[in-house]
NUVO-600439 format. One line per 10 residues: number of its first residue (from 1); their letters; for each residue x, y, z of N, C-alpha, C. Coordinates in Angstrom, 1 decimal, always signed. Layout:
N
NUM> A> X Y Z X Y Z X Y Z ~ ...
// end
This chain:
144
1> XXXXXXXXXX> +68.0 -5.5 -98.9 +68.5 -4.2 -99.2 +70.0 -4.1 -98.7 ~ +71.1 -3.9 -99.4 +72.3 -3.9 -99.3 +72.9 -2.8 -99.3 ~ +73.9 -2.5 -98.8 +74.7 -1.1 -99.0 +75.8 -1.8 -100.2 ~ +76.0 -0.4 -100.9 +76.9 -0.7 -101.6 +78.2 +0.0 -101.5 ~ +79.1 -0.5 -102.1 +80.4 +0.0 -101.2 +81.3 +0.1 -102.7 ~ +81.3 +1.5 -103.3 +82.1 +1.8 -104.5 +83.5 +1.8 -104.2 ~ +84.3 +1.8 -105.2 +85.6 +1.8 -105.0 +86.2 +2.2 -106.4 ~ +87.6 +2.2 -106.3 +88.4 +2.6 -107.6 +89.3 +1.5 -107.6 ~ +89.3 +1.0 -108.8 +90.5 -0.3 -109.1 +91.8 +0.6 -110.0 ~ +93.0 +0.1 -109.9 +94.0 +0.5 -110.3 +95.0 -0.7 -110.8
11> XXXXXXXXXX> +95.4 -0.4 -111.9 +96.1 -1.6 -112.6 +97.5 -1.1 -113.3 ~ +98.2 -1.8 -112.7 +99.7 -1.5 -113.3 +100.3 -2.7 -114.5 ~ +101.4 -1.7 -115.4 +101.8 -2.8 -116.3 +103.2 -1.7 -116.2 ~ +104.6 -2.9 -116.5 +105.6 -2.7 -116.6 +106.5 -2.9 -117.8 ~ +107.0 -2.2 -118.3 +108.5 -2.7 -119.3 +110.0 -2.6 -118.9 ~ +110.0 -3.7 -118.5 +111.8 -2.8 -118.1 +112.6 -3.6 -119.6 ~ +113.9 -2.8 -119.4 +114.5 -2.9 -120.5 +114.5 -2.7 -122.0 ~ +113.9 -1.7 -122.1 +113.8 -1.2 -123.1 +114.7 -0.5 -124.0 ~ +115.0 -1.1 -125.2 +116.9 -1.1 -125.9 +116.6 +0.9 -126.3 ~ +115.9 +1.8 -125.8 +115.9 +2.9 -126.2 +116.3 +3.8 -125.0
21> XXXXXXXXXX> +116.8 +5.2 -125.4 +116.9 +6.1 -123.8 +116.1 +6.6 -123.4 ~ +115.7 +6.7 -121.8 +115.1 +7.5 -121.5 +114.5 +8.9 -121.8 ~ +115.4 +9.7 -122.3 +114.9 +10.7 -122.7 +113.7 +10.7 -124.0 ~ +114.0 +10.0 -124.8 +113.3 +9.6 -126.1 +111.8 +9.1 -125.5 ~ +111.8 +8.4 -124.7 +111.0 +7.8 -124.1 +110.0 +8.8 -123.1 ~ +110.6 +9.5 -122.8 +109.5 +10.8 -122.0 +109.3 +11.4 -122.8 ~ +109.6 +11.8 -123.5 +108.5 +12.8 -124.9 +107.5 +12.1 -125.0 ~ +107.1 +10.8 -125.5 +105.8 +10.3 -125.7 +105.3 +10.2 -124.2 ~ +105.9 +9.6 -123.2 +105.1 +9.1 -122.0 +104.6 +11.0 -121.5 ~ +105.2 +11.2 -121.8 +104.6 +13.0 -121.3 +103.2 +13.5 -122.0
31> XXXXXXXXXX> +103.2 +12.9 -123.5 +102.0 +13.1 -124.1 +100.8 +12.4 -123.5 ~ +100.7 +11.4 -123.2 +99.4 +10.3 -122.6 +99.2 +10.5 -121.2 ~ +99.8 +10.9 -120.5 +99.4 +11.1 -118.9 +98.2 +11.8 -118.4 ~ +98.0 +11.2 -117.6 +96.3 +11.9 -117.1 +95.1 +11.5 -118.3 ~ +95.2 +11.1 -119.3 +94.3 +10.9 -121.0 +93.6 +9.5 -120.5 ~ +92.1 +9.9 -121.2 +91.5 +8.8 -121.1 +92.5 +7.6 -122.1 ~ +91.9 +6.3 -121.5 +92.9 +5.2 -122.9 +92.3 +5.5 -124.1 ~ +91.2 +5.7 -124.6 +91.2 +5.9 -125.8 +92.0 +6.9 -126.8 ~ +91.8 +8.0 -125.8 +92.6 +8.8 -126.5 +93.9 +8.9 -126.4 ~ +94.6 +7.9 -125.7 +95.8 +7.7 -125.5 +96.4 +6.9 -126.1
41> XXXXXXXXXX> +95.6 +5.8 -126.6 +95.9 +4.7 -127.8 +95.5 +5.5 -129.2 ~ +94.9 +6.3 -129.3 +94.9 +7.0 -130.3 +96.3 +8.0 -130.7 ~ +96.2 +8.5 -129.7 +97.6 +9.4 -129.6 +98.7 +8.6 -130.1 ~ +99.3 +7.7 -129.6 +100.6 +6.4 -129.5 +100.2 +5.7 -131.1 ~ +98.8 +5.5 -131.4 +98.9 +5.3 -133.3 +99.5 +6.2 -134.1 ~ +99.2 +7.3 -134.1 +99.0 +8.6 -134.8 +100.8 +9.2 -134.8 ~ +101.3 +8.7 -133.4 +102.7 +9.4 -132.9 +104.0 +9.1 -134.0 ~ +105.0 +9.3 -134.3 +105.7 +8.7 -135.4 +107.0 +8.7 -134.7 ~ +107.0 +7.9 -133.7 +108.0 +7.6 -132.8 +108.2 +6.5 -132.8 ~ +109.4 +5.7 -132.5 +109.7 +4.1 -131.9 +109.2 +4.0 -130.4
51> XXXXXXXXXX> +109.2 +5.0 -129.5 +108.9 +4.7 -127.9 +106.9 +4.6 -128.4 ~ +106.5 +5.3 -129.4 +105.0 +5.1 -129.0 +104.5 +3.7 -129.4 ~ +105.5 +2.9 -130.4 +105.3 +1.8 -130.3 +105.0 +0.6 -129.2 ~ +106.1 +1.1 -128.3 +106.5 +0.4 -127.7 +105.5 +0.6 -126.1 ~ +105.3 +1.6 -126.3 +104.1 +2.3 -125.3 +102.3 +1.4 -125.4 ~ +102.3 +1.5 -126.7 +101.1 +1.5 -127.0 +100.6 -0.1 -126.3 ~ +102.0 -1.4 -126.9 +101.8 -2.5 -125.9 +102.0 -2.4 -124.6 ~ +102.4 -1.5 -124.0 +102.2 -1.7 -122.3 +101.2 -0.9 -121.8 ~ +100.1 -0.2 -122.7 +99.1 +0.6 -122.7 +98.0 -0.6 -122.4 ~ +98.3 -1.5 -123.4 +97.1 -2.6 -123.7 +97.4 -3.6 -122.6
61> XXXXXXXXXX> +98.9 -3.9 -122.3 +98.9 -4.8 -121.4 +97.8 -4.3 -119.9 ~ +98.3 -2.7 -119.6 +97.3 -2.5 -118.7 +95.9 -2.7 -118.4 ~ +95.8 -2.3 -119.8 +94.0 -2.1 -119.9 +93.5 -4.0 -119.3 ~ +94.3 -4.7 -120.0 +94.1 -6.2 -120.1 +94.3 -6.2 -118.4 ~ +95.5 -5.9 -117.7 +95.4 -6.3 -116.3 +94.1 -5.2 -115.2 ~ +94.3 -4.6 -115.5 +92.6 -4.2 -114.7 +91.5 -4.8 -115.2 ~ +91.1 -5.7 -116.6 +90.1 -6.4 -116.4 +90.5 -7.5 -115.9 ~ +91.7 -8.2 -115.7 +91.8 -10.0 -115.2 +91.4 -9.0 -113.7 ~ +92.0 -8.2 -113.3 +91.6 -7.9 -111.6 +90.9 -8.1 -111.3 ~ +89.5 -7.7 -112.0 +88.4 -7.3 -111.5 +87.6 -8.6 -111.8
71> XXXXXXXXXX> +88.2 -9.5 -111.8 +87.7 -11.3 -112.4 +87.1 -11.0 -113.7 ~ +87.5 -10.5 -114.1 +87.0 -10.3 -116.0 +85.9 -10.7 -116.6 ~ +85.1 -10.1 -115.2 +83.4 -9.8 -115.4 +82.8 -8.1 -115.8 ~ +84.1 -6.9 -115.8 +83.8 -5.8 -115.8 +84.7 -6.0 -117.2 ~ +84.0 -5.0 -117.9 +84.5 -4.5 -119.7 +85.2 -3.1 -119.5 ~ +86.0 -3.2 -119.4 +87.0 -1.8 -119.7 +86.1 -0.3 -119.8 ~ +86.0 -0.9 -121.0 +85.1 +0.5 -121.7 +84.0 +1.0 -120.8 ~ +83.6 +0.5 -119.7 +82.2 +1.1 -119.2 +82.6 +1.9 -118.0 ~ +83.9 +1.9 -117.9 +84.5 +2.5 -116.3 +85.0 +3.9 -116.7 ~ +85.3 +4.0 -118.1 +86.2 +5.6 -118.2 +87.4 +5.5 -117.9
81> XXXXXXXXXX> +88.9 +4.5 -118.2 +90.0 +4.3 -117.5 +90.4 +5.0 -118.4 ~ +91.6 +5.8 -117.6 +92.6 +6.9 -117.6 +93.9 +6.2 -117.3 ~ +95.0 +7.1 -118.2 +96.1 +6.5 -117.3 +96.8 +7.7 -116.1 ~ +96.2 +6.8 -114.8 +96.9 +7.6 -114.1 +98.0 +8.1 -113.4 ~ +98.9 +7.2 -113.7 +100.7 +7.6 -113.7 +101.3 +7.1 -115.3 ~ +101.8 +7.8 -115.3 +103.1 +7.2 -116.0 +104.0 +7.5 -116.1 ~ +105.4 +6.9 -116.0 +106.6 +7.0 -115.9 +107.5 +6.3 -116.7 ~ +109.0 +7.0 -116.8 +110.1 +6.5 -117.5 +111.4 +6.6 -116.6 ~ +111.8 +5.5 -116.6 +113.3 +5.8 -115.3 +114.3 +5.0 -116.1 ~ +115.6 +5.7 -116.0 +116.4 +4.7 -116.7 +117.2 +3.8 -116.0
91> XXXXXXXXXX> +117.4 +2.7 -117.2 +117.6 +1.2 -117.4 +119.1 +1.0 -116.9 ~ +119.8 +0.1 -117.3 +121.3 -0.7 -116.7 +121.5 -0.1 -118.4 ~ +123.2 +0.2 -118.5 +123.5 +0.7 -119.4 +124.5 -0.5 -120.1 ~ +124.2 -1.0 -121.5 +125.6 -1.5 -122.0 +126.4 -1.1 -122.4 ~ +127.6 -1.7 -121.8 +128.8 -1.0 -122.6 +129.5 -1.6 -123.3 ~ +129.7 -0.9 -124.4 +130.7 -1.8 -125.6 +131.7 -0.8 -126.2 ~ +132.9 -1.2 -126.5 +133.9 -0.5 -127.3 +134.1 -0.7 -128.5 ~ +134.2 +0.5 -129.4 +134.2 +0.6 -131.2 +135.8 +0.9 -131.3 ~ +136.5 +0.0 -132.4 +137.9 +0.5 -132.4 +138.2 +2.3 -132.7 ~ +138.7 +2.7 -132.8 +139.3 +4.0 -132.9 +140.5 +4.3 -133.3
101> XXXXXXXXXX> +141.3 +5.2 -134.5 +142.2 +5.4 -135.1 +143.3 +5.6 -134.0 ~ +144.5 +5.3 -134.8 +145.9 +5.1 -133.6 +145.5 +4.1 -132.6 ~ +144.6 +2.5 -132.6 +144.9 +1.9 -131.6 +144.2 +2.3 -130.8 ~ +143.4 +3.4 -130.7 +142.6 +3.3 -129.6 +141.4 +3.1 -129.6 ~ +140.4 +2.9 -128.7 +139.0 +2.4 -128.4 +138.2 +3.4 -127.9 ~ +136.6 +3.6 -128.9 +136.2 +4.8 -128.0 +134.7 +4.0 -126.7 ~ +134.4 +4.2 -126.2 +132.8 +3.5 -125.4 +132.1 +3.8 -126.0 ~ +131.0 +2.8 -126.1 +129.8 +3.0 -126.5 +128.7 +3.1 -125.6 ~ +128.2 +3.6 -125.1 +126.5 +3.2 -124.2 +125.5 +2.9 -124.7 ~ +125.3 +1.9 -124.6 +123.7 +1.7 -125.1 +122.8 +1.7 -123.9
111> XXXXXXXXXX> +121.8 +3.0 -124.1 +121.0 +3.3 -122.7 +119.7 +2.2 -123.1 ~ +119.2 +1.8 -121.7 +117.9 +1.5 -121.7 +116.7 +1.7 -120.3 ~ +115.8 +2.1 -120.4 +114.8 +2.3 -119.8 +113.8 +1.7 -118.9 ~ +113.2 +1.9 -118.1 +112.0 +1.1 -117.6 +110.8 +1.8 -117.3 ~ +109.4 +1.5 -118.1 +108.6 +2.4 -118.1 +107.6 +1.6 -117.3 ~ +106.5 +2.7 -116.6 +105.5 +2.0 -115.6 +104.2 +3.0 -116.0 ~ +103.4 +2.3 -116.4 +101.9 +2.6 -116.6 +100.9 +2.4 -115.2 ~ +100.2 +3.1 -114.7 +99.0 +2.9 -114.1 +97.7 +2.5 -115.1 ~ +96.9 +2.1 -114.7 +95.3 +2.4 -115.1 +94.7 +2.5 -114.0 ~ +93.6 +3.9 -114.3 +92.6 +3.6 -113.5 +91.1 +4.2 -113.6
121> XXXXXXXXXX> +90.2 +3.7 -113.0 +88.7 +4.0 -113.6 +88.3 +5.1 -112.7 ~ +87.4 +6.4 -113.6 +86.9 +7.0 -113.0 +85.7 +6.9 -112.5 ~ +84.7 +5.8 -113.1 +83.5 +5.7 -112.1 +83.5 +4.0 -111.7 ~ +82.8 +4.3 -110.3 +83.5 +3.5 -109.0 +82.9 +2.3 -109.7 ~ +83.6 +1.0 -109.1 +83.0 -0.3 -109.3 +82.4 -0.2 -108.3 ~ +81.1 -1.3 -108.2 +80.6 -1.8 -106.8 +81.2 -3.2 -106.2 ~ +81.7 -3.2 -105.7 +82.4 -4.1 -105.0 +81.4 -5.8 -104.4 ~ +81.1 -6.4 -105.4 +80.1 -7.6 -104.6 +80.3 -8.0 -103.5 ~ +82.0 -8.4 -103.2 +82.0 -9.2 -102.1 +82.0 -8.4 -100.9 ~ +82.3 -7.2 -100.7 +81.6 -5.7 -99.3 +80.3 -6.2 -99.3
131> XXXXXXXXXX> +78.9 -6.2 -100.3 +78.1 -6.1 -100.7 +77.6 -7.1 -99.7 ~ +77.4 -8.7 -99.7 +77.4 -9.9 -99.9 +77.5 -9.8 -97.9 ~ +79.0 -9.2 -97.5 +79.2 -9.4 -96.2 +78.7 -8.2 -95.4 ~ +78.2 -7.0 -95.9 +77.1 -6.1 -95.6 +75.7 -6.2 -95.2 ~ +75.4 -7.2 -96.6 +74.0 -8.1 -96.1 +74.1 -8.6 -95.3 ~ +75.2 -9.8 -94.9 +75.1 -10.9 -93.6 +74.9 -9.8 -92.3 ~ +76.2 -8.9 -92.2 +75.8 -8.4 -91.3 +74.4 -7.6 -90.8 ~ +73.8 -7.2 -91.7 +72.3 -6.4 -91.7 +71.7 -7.5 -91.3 ~ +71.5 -8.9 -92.2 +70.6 -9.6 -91.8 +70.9 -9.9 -90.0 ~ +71.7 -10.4 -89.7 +72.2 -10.7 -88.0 +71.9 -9.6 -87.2
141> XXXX> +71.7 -8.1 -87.5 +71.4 -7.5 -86.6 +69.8 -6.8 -86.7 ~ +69.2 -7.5 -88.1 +67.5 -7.7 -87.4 +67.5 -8.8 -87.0 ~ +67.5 -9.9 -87.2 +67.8 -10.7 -86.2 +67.7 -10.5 -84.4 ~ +68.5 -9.8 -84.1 +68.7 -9.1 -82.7 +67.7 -8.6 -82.1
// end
C-alpha cells in the first residue's frame, strides 16, 4: 500500500521574434487565456488573424512539451490542460529608412514580439517516482 503524492505539471513554450507588433498580438493572446486547449485551438482556427496563426504553433508546441515532461507516458487529453499564462512582450525593433521627397529620409520600425505560453493540467498526475520512495520508506519502518 503506497501513498500517493498528486501534483500539477506545467509546461512552457516560447516565440521570440515574431516579425508582427505587439499590440496585434495581444488581441488574440487575450482571447485563449485561462481556456481549456481545445477550445483554445479551436478559437486560433476559427480567428482570422496572422498572430492566431502564429499562436496556434506555440499552442501545440506546448501541449507537445508537457507530454515529453512527463516521459510521454501521460496523453494530454486525459489531464484537462488549460493555458495558464499567457503573454506578449515586445521584441528588438528594426530600423530601416525609406527615401523621402527633397532628399530626405523617413524611419521605418519594424516592431517584433515575444510571446510565452504556459500549459497546465487540472487534474493531478500521480507522481511514480514519490510513490516508489514512499513504499521504501513504509516498508523500512515495519521493518522496525
Amino acid at each position: 500500500m503506497g501513498i500517493f503524492k498528486l501534483r500539477n505539471m506545467e509546461a512552457v513554450a516560447k516565440l521570440k521574434n515574431c516579425p508582427m507588433s505587439v499590440r496585434k498580438m495581444r488581441l488574440v493572446v487575450d482571447n485563449i487565456r485561462g481556456k481549456n486547449v481545445e477550445d483554445a485551438l479551436n478559437i486560433l482556427r476559427y480567428t482570422n488573424k496572422e498572430a492566431a496563426v502564429w499562436l496556434e504553433k506555440v499552442l501545440l508546441s506546448a501541449i507537445a512539451n508537457w507530454e515529453y515532461k512527463n516521459g510521454m507516458t501521460e496523453n494530454a487529453d486525459d489531464y484537462d490542460l488549460f493555458v495558464s499564462e499567457a503573454f506578449a512582450d515586445q521584441g528588438t525593433m528594426l530600423k530601416r529608412f525609406r527615401p523621402a521627397p527633397h532628399g530626405r529620409a523617413h524611419r521605418i520600425r519594424k516592431h517584433t514580439n515575444h510571446v510565452t505560453l504556459k500549459v497546465a493540467n487540472r487534474i493531478p498526475l500521480e507522481s511514480e517516482n514519490q510513490v516508489e520512495e514512499v513504499e521504501e520508506v513504509a516498508a523500512e519502518d515495519n521493518n522496525d
